[in-house]
Structure formats: C-alpha cells, structure tokens
C-alpha positions as CSV (number, residue, x, y, z in Angstrom):
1,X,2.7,-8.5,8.5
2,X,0.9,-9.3,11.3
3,X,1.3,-6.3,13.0
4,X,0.3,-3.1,12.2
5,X,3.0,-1.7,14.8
6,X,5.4,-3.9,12.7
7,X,4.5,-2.6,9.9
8,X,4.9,0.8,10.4
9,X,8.3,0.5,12.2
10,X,9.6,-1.1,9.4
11,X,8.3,1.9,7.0
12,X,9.7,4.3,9.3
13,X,13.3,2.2,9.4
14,X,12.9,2.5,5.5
15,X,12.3,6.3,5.5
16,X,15.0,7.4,7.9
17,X,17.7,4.7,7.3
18,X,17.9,4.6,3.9
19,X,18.8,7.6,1.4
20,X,16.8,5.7,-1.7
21,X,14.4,2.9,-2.6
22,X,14.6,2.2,-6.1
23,X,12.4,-1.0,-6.2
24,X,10.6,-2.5,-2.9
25,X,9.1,-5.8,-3.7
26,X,6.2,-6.9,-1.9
27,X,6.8,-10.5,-1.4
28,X,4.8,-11.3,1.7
29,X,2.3,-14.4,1.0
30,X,0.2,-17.2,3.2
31,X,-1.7,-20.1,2.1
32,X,-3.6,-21.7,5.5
33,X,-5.4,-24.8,5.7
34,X,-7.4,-23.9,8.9
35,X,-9.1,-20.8,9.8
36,X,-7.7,-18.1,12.6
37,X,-8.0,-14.6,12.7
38,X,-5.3,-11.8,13.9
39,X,-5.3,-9.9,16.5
40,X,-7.5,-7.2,14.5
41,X,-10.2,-9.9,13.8
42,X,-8.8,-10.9,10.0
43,X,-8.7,-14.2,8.8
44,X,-4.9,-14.9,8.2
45,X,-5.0,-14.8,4.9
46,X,-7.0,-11.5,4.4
47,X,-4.7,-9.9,6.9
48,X,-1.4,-10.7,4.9
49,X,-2.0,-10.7,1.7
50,X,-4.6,-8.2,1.2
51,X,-4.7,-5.6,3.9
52,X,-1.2,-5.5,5.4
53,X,0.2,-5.6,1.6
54,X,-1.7,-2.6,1.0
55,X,-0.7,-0.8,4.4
56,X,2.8,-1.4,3.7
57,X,3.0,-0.7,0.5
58,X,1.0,2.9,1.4
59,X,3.7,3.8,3.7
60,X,6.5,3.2,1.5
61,X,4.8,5.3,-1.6
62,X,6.0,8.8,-0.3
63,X,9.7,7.1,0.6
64,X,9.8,5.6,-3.3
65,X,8.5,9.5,-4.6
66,X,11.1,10.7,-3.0
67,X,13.5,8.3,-4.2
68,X,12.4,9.1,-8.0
69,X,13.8,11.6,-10.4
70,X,13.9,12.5,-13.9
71,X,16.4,9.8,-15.2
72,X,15.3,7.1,-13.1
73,X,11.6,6.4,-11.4
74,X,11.5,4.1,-8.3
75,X,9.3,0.9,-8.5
76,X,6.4,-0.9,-6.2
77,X,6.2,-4.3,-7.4
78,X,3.7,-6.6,-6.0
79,X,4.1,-10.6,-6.0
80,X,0.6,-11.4,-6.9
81,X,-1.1,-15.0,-8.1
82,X,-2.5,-15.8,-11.9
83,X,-5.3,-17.7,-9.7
84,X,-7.0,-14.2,-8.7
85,X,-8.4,-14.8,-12.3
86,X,-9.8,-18.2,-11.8
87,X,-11.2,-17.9,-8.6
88,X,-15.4,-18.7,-8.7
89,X,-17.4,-16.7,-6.2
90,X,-21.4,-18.1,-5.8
91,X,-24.2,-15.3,-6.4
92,X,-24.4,-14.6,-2.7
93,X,-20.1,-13.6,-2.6
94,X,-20.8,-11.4,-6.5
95,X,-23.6,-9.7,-4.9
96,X,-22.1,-8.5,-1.5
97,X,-21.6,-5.4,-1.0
98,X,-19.1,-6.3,1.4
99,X,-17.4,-9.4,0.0
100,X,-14.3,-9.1,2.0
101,X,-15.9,-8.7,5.3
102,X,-18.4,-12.0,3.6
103,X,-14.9,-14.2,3.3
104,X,-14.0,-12.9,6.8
105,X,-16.1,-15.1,8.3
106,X,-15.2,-19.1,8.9
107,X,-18.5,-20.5,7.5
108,X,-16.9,-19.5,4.1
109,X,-13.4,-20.7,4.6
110,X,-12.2,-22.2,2.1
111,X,-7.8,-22.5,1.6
112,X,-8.0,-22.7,-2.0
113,X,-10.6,-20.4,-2.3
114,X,-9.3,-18.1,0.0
115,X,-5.7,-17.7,-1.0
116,X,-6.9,-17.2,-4.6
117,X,-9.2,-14.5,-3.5
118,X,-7.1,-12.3,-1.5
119,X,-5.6,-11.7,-4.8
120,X,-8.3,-11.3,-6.2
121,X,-9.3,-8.0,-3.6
122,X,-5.7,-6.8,-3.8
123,X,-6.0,-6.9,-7.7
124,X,-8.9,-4.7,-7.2
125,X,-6.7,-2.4,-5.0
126,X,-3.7,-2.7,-7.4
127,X,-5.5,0.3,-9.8
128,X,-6.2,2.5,-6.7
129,X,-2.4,2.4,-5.6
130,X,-0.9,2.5,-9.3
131,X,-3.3,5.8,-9.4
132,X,-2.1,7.5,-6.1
133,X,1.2,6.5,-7.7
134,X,0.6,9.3,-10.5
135,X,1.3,13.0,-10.6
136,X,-1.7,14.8,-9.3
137,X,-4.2,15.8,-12.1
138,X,-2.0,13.3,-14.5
139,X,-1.6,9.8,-16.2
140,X,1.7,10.7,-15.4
141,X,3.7,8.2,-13.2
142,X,5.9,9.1,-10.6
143,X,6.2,6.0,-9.3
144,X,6.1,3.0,-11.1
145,X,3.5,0.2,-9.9
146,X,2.9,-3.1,-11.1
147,X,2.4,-6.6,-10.5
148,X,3.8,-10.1,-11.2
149,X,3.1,-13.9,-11.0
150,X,6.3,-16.1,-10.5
151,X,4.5,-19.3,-11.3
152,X,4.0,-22.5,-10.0
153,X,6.9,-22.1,-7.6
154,X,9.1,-24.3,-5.5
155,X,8.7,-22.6,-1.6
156,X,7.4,-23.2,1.3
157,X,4.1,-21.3,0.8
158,X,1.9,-24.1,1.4
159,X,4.0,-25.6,4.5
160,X,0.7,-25.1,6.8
161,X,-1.8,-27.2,4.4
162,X,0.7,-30.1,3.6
163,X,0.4,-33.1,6.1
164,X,3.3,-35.5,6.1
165,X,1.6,-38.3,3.4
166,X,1.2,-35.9,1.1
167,X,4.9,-34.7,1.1
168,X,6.4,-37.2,-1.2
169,X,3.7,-36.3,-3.6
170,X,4.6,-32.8,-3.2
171,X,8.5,-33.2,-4.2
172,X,7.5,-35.2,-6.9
173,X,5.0,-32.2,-8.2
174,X,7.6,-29.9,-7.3
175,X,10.6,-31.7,-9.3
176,X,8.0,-32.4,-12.3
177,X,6.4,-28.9,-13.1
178,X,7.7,-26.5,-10.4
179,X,9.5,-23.3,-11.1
180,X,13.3,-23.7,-8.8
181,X,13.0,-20.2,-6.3
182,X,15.6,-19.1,-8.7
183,X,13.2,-19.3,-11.9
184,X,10.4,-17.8,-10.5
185,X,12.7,-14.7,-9.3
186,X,13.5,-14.1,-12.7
187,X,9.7,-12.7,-13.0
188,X,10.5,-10.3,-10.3
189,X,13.4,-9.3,-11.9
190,X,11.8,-8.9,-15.3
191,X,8.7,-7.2,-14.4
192,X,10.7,-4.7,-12.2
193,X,12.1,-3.6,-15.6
194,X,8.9,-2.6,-17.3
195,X,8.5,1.0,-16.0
196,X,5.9,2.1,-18.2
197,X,4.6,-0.5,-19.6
198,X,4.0,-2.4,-16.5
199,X,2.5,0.5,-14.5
200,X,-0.6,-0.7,-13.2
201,X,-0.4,-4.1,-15.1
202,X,0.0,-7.5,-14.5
203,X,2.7,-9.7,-15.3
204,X,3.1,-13.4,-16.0
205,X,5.2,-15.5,-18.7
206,X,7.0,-12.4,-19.9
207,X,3.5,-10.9,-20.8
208,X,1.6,-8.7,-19.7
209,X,-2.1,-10.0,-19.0
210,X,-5.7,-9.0,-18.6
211,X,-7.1,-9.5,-14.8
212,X,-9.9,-9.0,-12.8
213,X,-10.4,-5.0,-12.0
214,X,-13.6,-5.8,-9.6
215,X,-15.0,-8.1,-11.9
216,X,-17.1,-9.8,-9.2
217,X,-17.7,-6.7,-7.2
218,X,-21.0,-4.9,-7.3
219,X,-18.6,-1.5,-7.0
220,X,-15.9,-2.3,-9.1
221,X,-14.1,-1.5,-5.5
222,X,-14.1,-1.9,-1.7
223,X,-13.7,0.7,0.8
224,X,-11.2,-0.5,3.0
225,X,-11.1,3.1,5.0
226,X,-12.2,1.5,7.9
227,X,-10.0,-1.5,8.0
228,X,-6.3,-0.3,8.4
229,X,-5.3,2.3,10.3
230,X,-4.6,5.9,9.2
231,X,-1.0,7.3,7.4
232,X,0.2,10.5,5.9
233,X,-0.1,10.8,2.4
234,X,1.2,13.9,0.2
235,X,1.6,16.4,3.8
236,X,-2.1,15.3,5.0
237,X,-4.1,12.3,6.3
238,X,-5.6,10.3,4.5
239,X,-7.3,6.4,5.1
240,X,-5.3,3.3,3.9
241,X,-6.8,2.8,0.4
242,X,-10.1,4.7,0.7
243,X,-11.7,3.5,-1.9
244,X,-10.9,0.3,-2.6
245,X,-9.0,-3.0,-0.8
C-alpha cells in the first residue's frame, strides 16, 4: 500500500486471474508513532489508510461490477475506525480548505490524532465511492459498499508506537477489554451481509451508526484528483476520487 505500482499490479492480478470477486475487504491499516512520509511525499498514515485505500478500492470497482448479477451483488467493504467520530480538529484544521494536505505536514503530527483522522477523510470519501458504486442516473446499487468497525481489537496495529515497558500493560489491556482477531472478524463477516442496508453505511456492534460525512470540512469533501494517480473508470478516464478523499 505503499506503492502505487503495487497497487495496481495487484488490481490487475485480481482482474485477469480471477473469474469473480464477490466481497473484497479492505483491511489495510497503520498507526505510527513518528512521522515519515512515502516516496509520494504522504505521511504514512495518510498514504495507507486514506489515499491507497481509495486507489485500490477504485480499481477493483469495475472487477466487483463485473462480478455482480441479478441474484447476487458483489461487496466493497472497508475496515474503518468508530474514532473517525471522536477525533477534535482546532479552528485552524475545520477551516482549511485543504485539511489533508494541513495534516500532511509534521508540525501537526500527532499518532492518535492522525490515525483517527485518516478515517475521518476516508469516511468523507466512503459516500463518493458508495455513489460511483450505483447505476448511472440511479439510487440503484450495483455494487454494494459499506463500512465496518471491528472494535477494540487484539493485533498488531500499534506494534510501531508500543515501546517494550509498556508491553506488559498492553497484554493486560488486551486480555481485559480486547476483542480476540477472531471476534472482531465476526464484524467483517456480519457487515458483509447487509447488502442494502449497509450500502454506504457504517457498521459497529451489529448496528448501523451515524458518522461524520465532512463534518469538519468547509466542502463537505476533498478533491483528491490531484493526489493519486489516474485509472479507467466505466470505458473512460477519470481521477482517483475526484471529488472527495
């Protein structure tokens, strides 16, 4: 995720190799404690969960259309964070008109804050894809796109912030009021069973919950045109979520 050449081999592997996708699951996720960019000039973070998730999930659309008929319609499902909703921006980060290039920078780096928010922006982008998901001119769904929160989970997710003192308190956390791996799946596994209901929605405790659609953005979106590069979409060319992160 780290690679937009990656990326799009991977897409390609998916399109040619396989004869269907009925669900992909987005599952790609980093929490850093310091600040480093990509070799595209993203903070870590940004890059991964935010604008590669969208890339990726872009390029797999037409191969999940495809895939869809009129008994059964694929599914996108996005692993996304309940702590998108929590997040508190200052003035300066609500008014920007470019927040995501504002937490680009390392002044403003902050792990907690920053993990939280690049849910946050890919919330706001989860409406654009759920939309380009839809049958042209239509509510109508052809692909089904939604997105879930596993919980407080037992993983490795935070292996780069924890520093060997603070392990034992870790496991004891973990063992106390962690989700196993096998728990939290079960979110994954429900919320890829919603069709409908769960297109464009989010999903956590086996309910389907409010969350921020641009809340804190001036725009209620974020052109992220000239952050990825470009794919095909529906025969033409198009920019990776024009429109919105």
């Amino acid at each position: 995720m780290m690679s937009y050449d990656s990326i799009r081999s991977f897409a390609e592997r998916v399109t040619s190799e396989l004869d269907k996708v009925d669900i992909a699951i987005m599952n790609a996720g980093v929490a850093f404690a310091t600040y480093a960019t990509s070799i595209y000039g993203w903070e870590r973070t940004l890059q991964v969960n935010t604008i590669s998730t969208t890339l990726l999930a872009l390029l797999l659309l037409p191969k999940l259309r495809a895939s869809s008929s009129t008994d059964h319609k694929s599914t996108l499902e996005f692993i996304s964070s309940g702590l998108h909703s929590l997040v508190k921006w200052t003035d300066e980060e609500k008014a920007a008109k470019q927040p995501l290039d504002l937490f680009n920078q390392k002044q403003t780096f902050s792990p907690n804050k920053q993990y939280a928010s690049s849910k946050l922006f890919f919330m706001c982008a989860l409406s654009h894809i759920a939309k380009l998901a839809e049958a042209p001119g239509t509510n109508e769904p052809e692909v089904y796109v939604t997105s879930v929160c596993p919980g407080l989970t037992q993983s490795n997710l935070a292996r780069d912030a924890l520093r060997w003192w603070l392990m034992p308190l870790f496991w004891i956390a973990g063992f106390l009021f962690m989700r196993t791996a096998e728990q939290g799946a079960r979110t994954y596994v429900s919320g890829a069973t919603l069709e409908h209901r769960g297109h464009g929605q989010f999903w956590q405790h086996d309910k389907i919950k409010p969350y921020v659609r641009g809340y804190y953005i001036a725009a209620t979106c974020i052109d992220i045109s000239q952050y990825c590069p470009i794919v095909e979409w529906r025969g033409g060319t198009t920019a990776v979520g024009k429109g919105v992160v």
